[in-house]
C-alpha atoms as a printed R data frame, in Angstrom:
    type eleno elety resid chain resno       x       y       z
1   ATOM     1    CA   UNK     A     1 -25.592 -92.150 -23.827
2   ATOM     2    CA   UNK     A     2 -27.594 -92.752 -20.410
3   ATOM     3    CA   UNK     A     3 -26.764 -89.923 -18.120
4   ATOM     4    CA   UNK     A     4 -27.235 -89.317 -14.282
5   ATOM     5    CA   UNK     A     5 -26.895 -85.749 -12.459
6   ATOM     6    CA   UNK     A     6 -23.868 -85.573  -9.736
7   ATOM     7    CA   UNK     A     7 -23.547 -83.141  -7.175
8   ATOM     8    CA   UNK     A     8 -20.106 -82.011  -6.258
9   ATOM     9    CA   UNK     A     9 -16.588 -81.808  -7.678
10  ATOM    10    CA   UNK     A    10 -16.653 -80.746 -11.247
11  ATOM    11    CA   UNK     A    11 -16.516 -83.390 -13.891
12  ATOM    12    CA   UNK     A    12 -15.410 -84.003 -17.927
13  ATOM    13    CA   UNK     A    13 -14.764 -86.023 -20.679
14  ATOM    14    CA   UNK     A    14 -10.934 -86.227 -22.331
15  ATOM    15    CA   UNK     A    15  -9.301 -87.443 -25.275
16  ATOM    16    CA   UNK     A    16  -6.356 -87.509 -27.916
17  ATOM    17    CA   UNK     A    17  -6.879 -85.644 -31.077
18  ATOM    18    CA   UNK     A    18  -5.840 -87.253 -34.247
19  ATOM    19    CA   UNK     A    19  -5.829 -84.278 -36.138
20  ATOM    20    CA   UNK     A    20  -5.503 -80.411 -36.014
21  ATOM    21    CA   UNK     A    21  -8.756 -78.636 -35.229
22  ATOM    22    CA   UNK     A    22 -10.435 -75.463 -33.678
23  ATOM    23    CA   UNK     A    23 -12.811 -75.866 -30.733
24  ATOM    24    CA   UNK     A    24 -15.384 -72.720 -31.494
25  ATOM    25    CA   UNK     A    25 -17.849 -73.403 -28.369
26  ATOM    26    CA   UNK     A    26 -18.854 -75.757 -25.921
27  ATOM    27    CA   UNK     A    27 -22.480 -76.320 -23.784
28  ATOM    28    CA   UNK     A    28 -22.510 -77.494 -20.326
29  ATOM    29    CA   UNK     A    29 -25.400 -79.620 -19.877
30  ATOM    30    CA   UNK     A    30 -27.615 -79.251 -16.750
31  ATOM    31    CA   UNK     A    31 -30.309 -77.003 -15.654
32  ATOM    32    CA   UNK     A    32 -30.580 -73.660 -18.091
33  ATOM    33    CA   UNK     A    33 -31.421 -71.808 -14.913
34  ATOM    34    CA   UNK     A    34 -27.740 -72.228 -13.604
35  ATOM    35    CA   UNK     A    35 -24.746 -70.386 -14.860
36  ATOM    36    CA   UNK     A    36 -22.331 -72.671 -16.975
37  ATOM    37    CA   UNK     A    37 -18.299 -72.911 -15.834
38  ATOM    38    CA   UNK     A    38 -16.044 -74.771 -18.233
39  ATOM    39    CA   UNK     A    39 -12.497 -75.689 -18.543
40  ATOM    40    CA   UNK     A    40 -10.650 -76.735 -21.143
41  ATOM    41    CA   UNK     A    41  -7.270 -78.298 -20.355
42  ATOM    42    CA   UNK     A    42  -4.513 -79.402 -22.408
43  ATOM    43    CA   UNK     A    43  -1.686 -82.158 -20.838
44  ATOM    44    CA   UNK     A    44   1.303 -84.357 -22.810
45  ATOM    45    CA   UNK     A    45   0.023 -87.155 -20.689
46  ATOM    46    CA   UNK     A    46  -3.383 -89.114 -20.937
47  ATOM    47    CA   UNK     A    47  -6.375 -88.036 -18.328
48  ATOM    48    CA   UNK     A    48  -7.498 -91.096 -16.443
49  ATOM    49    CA   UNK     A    49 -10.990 -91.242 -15.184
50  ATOM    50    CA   UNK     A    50 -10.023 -90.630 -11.432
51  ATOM    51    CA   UNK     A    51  -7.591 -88.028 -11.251
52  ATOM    52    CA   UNK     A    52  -8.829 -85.121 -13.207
53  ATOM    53    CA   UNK     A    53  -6.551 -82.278 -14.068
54  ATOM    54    CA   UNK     A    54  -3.099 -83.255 -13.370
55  ATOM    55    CA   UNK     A    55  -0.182 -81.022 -11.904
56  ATOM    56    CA   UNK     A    56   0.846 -80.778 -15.460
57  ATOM    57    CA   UNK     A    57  -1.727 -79.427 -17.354
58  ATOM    58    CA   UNK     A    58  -2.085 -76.134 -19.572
59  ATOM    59    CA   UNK     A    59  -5.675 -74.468 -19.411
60  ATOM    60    CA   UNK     A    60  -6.292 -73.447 -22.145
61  ATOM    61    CA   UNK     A    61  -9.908 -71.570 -21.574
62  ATOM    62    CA   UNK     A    62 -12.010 -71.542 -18.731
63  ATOM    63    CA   UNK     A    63 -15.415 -69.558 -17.806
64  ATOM    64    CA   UNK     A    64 -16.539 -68.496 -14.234
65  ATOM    65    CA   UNK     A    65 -20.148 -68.518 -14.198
66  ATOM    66    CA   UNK     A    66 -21.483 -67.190 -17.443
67  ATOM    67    CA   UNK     A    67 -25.147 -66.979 -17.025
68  ATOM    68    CA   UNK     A    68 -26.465 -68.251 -20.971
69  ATOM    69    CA   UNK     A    69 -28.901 -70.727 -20.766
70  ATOM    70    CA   UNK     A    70 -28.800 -72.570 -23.450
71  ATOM    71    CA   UNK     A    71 -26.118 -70.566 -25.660
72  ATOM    72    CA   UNK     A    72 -22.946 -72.349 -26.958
73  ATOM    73    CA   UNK     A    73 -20.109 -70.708 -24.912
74  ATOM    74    CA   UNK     A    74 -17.079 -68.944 -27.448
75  ATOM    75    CA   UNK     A    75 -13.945 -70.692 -26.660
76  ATOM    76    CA   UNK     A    76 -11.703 -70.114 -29.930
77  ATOM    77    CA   UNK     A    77  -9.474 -72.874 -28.414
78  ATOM    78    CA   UNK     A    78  -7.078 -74.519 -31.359
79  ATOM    79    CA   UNK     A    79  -5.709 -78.325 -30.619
80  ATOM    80    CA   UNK     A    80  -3.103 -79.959 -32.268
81  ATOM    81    CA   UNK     A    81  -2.938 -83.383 -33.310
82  ATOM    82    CA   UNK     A    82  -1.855 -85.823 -30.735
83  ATOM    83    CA   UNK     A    83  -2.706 -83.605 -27.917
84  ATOM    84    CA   UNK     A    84  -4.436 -84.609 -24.687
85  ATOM    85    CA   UNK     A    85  -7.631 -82.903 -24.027
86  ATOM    86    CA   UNK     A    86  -9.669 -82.576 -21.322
87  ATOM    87    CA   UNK     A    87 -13.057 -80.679 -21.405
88  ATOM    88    CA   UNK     A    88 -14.917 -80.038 -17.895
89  ATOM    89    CA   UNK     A    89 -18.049 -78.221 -16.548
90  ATOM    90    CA   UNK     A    90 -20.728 -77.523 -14.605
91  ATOM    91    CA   UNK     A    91 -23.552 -75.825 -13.583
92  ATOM    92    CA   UNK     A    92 -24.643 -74.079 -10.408
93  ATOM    93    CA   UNK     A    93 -23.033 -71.738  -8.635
94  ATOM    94    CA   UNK     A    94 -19.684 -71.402  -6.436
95  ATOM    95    CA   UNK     A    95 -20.880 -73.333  -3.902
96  ATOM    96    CA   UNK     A    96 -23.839 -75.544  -5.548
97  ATOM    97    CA   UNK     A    97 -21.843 -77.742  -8.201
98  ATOM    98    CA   UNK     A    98 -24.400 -79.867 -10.723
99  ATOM    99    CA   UNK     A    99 -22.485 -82.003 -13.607
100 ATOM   100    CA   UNK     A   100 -24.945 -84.007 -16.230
101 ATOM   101    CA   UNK     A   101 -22.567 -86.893 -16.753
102 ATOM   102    CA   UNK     A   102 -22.659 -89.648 -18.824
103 ATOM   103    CA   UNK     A   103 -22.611 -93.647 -17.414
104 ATOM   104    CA   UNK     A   104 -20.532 -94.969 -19.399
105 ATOM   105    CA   UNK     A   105 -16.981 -94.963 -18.613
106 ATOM   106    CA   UNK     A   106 -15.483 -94.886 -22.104
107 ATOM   107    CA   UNK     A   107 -17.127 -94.127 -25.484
108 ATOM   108    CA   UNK     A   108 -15.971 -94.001 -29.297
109 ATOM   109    CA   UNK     A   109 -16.592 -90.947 -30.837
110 ATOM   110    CA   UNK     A   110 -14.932 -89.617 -33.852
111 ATOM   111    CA   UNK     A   111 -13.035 -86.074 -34.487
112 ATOM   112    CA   UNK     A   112 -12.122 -84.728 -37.857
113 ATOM   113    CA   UNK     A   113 -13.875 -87.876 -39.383
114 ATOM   114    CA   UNK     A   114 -11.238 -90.108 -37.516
115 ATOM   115    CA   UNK     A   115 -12.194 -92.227 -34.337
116 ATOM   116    CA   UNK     A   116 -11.282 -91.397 -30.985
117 ATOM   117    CA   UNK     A   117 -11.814 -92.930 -27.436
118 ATOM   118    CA   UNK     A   118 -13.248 -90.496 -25.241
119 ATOM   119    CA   UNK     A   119 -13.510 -90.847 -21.286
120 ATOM   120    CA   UNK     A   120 -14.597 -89.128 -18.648
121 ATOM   121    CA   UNK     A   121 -12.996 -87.806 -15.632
122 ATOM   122    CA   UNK     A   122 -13.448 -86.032 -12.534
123 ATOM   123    CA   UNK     A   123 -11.653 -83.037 -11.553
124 ATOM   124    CA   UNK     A   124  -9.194 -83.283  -8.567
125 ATOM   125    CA   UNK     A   125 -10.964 -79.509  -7.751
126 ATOM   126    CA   UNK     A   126 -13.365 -78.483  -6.294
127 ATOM   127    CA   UNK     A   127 -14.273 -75.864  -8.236
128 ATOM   128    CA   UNK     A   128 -13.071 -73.076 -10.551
């Protein structure tokens, strides 16, 4: 996917699972210089691409700053099938916020060997 580097709010990519599965570890793209912060979220209702985390959404994990270059981050987070997941990051620091984000609005991916829409999203924070 053709990807562009944004400056500010903190931004993701969400989905519905079709199946039960464990989330081991995640990477936040960007400069391996810059710490990595990562959410992930879980919500009954679907993310849309403008309003981020909504008012009611679990977290389910989230990292403040972990400094590991180019290491996966443990997460250990289990999803269930049909929930609504959003996954978002950064890299920087507190008050220098870098996202490598993908173009395209929408992309099919697949999950457990079954297909799944995936979009992106930016977070109604400013940080976390």
């Amino acid at each position: 996917l053709p990807v562009r580097t944004f400056f500010g709010k903190p931004r993701g990519y969400a989905f519905k699972s079709p199946c039960d599965v464990k989330l081991d570890s995640i990477l936040i793209h960007g400069p391996f210089k810059d710490s990595q912060f990562g959410m992930i979220v879980r919500s009954n209702a679907p993310f849309e691409e403008t309003n981020g985390i909504t008012l009611n959404a679990e977290v389910l994990w989230q990292s403040a700053g972990v400094a590991t270059g180019e290491e996966w981050l443990p997460v250990g987070v289990q999803i269930r099938k049909g929930d609504h997941i959003g996954i978002l990051g950064y890299r920087g620091t507190e008050t220098r916020i870098l996202n490598t984000y993908s173009l395209v609005s929408e992309f099919q991916a697949e999950l457990c060997g079954l297909p799944i829409s995936v979009i992106k999203f930016l977070s109604a924070q400013e940080q976390f």
